[in-house]
C-alpha positions as CSV (number, residue, x, y, z in Angstrom):
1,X,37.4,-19.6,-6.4
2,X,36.9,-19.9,-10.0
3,X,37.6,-24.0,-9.8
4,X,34.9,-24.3,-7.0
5,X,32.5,-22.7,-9.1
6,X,32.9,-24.7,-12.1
7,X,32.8,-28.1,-9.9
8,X,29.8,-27.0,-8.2
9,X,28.1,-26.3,-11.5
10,X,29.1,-29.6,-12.9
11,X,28.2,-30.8,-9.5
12,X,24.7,-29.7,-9.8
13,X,24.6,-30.4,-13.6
14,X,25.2,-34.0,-12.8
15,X,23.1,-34.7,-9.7
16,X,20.2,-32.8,-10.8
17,X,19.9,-35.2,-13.8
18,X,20.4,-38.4,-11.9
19,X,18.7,-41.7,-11.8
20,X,19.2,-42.3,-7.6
21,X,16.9,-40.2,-6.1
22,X,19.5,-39.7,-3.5
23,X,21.7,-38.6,-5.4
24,X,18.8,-36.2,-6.9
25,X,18.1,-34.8,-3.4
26,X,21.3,-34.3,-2.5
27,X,22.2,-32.1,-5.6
28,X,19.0,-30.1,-5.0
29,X,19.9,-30.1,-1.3
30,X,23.4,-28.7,-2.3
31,X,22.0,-26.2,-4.8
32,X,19.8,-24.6,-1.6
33,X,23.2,-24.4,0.6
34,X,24.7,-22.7,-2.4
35,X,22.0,-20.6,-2.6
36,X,21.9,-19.5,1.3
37,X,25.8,-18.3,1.3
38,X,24.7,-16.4,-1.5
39,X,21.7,-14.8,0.6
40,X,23.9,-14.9,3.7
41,X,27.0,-12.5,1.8
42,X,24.2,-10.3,0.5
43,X,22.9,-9.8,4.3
44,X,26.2,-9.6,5.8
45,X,26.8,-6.7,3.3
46,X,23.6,-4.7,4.6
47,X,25.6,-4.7,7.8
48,X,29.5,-4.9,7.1
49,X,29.4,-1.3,5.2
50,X,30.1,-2.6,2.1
51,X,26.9,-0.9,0.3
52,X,28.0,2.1,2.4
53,X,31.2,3.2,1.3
54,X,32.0,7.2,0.6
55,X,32.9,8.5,-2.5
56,X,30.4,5.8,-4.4
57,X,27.1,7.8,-6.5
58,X,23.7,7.3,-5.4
59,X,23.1,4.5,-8.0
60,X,25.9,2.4,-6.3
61,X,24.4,3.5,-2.9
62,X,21.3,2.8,-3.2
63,X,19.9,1.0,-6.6
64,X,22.3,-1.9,-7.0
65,X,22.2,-2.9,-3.4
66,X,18.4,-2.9,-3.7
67,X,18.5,-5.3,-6.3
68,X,21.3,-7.3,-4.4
69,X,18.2,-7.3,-1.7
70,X,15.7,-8.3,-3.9
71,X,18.0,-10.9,-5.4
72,X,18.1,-11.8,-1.6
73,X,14.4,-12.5,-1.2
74,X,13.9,-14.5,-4.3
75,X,17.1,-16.7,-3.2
76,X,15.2,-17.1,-0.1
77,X,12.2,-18.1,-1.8
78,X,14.3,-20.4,-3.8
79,X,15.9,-21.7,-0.7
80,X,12.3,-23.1,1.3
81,X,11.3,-24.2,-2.7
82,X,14.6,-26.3,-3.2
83,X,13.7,-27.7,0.7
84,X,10.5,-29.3,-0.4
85,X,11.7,-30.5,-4.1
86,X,15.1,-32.3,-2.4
87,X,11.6,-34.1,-0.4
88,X,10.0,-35.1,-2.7
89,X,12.3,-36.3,-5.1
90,X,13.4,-38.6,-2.0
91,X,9.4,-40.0,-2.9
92,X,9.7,-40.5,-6.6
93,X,11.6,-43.2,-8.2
94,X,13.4,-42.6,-11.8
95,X,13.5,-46.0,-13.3
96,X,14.6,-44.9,-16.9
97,X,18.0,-43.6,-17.7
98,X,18.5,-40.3,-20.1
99,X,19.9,-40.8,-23.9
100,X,23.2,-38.8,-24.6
101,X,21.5,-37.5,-27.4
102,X,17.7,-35.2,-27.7
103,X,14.8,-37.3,-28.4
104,X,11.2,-36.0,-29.9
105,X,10.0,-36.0,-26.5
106,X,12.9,-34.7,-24.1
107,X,16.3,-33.1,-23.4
108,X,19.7,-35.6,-23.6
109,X,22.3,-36.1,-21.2
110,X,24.5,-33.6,-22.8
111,X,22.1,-31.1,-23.1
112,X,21.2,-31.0,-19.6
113,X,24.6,-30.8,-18.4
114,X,25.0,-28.0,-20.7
115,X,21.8,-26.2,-19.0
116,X,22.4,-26.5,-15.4
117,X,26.2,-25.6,-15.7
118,X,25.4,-22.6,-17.9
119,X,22.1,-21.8,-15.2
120,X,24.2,-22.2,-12.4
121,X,27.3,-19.9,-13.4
122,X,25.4,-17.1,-14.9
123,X,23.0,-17.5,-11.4
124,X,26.4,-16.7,-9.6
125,X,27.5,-14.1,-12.4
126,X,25.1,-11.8,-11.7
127,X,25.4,-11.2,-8.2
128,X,28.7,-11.3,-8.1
129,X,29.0,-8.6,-10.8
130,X,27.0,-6.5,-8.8
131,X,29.0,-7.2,-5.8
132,X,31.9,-6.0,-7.8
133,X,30.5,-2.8,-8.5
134,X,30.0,-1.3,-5.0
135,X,33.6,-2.9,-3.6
136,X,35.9,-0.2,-3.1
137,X,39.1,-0.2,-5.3
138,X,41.3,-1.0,-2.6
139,X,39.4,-3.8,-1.2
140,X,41.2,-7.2,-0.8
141,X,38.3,-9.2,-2.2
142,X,37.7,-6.9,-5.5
143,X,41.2,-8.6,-7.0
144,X,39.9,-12.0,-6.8
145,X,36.2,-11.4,-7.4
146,X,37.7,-9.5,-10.6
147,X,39.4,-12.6,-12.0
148,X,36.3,-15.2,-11.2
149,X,33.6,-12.9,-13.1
150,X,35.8,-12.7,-15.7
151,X,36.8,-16.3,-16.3
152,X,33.4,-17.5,-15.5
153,X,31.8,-15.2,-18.2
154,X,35.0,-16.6,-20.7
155,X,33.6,-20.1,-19.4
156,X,29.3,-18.9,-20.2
157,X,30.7,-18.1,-23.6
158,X,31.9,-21.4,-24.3
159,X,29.6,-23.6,-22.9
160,X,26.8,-21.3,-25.0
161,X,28.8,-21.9,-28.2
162,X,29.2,-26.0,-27.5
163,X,25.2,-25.9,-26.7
164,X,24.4,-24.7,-29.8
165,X,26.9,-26.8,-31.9
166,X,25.2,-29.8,-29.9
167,X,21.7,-28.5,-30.9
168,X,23.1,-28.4,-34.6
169,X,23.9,-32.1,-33.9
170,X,20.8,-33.3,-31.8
171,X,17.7,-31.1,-32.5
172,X,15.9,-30.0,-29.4
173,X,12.9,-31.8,-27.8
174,X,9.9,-30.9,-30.0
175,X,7.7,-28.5,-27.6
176,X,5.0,-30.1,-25.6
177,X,1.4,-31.7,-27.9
178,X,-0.5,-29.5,-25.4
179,X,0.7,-26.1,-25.9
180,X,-1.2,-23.7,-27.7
181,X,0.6,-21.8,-30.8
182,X,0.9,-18.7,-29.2
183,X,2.7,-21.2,-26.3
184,X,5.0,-22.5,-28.9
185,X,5.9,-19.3,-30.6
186,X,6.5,-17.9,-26.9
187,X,8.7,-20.3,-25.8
188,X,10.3,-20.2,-29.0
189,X,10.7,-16.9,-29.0
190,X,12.1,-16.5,-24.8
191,X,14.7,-19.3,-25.7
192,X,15.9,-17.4,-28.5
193,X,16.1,-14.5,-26.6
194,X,18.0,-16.7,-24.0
195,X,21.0,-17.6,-25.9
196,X,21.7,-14.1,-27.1
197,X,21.6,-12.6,-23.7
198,X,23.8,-15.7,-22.7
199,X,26.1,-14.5,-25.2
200,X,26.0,-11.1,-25.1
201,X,26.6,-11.0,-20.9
202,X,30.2,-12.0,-21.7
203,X,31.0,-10.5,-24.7
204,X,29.4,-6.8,-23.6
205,X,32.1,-7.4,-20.7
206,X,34.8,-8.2,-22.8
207,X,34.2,-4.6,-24.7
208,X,34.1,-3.1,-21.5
209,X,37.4,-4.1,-20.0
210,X,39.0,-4.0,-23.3
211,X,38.0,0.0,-24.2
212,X,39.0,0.9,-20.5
213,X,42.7,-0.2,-21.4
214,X,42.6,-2.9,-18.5
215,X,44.1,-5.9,-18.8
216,X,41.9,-9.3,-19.2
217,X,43.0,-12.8,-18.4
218,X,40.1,-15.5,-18.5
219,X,40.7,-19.1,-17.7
220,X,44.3,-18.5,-17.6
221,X,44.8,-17.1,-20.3
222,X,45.5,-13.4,-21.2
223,X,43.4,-11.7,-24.0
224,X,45.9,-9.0,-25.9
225,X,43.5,-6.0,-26.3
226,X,43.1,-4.7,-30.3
227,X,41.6,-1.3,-29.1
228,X,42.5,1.5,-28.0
229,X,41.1,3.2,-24.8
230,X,37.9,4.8,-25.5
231,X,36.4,6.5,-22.0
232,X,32.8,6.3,-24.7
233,X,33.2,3.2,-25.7
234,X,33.7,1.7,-22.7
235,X,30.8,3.7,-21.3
236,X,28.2,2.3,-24.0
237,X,29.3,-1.4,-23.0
238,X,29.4,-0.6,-19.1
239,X,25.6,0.3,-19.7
240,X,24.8,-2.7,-21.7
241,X,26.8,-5.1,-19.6
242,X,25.7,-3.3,-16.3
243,X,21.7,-2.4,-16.8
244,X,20.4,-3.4,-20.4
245,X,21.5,-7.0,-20.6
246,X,20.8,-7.9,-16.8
247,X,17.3,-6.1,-17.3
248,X,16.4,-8.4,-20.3
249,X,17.8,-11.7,-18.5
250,X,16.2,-11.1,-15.5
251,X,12.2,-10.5,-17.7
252,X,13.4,-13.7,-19.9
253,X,14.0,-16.0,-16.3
254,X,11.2,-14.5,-14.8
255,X,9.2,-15.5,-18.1
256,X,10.4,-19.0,-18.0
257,X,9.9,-19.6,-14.4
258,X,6.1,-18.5,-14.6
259,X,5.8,-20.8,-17.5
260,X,7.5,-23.8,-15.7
261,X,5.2,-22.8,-12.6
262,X,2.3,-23.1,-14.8
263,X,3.3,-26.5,-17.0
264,X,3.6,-28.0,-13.2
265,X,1.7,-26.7,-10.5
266,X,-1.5,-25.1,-12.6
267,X,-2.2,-27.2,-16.1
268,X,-0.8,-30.3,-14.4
269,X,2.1,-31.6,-17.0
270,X,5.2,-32.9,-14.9
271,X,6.6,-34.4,-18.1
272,X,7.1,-31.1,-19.3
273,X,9.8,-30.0,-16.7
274,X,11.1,-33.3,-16.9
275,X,11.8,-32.7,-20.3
276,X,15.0,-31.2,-18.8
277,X,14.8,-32.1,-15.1
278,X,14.8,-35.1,-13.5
């Protein structure tokens, strides 16, 4: 499981950034079939009993399948937008080929990799966190669901840390002539805010597993725990990892969707999504 992800978000890190606009549409086409099994496991749980389990509290009965739901219902939405994209990108010839390194004007090779494959996992991440947290204790899927959150949060981590060594190497794209200051100082602002909820998803969730004594192997590779059990520590980090953190990410996407939505479809600058998407 863990493998698949990781190819699909290189996959999609790759394809997404291409010159063929086949290629192009068929990574956009991939990332809406990835996005309907996601939609499709969410419905299938409204209906399988899984968000109906006894013994579970009212917050895993009713609150986190709501936002599983709701999750739903923007994938949906995401699905019928990825549709019309993979068609027009078949319309829209990419002559030019990216640099491997930022320019003044746009995003490198390296740096869009980096992007999509950190977009993509976390955009699994979630969801299947949440999942995690209404499966029953016993149930045959929790095991391996268990050991792909946690190696692809070990995997977030690390891409995070190799994007910003890359930014210390190549500075980012300068932001767009157009934007206002407030516009600039936003932006700057929700990106910052970006990387340390990137980081902060997987280490919160380190803390976690580590204060409830449980053993943690990511990638492979097993992580000897330096604390002891703490039943408050471990609390405090469930809450963070759990509500706080997810809370933040999901204001700073929504944020940078409405501005993306706005550089394209309302003021009328392509360029400025192209910046980081083909």
């Amino acid at each position: 499981m863990t493998t698949g992800y990781l190819l699909l978000a290189l996959f999609l890190a790759v394809t997404l950034n291409a010159t063929n606009r086949i290629v192009r549409a068929i990574g956009t086409l991939v990332a809406a079939l990835s996005l309907t099994s996601m939609v499709s496991s969410i419905v299938l749980a409204d209906f399988d009993g899984t968000f109906a389990l006894p013994g579970k509290t009212p917050v895993l009965l009713w609150v986190k399948p709501a936002i599983l739901n709701v999750q739903a219902v923007v994938g949906s939405v995401g699905i019928l937008f990825l549709l019309w994209a993979a068609r027009q990108q078949l319309k829209r010839a990419v002559a030019t080929r990216i640099p491997v390194l930022n320019t003044a004007s746009l995003f490198g090779r390296v740096s869009r990799y980096l992007h999509w494959m950190i977009a993509t996992l976390i955009l699994i991440l979630v969801p299947m966190g949440m999942f995690l947290s209404v499966l029953a204790p016993h149930s045959p899927d929790r095991a391996a669901f268990l050991m792909a959150h946690q190696a692809l949060g070990a995997a977030v981590m690390i891409l995070v840390i190799v994007r910003l060594l890359w930014l210390i190497r190549t500075p980012p794209a300068k932001p767009s002539a157009h934007l206002g200051g407030w516009e600039k100082h936003t932006a700057r602002a929700a990106h910052t805010a970006l990387y340390i909820v990137m980081l902060a998803f997987p280490v919160s969730g380190i803390l976690m597993v580590l204060n409830r004594g449980v053993p943690l192997v990511a990638l492979g590779v097993a992580i000897r725990n330096p604390f002891e059990p703490s039943a408050a520590a471990a609390s405090f980090w469930a809450a963070l990892h759990d509500w706080l953190i997810p809370l933040v990410f999901f204001l700073l996407i929504l944020t940078h969707l409405a501005a993306v939505i706005k550089h394209h479809f309302i003021d009328h600058h392509p360029a400025d999504v192209r910046r980081m998407l083909r």
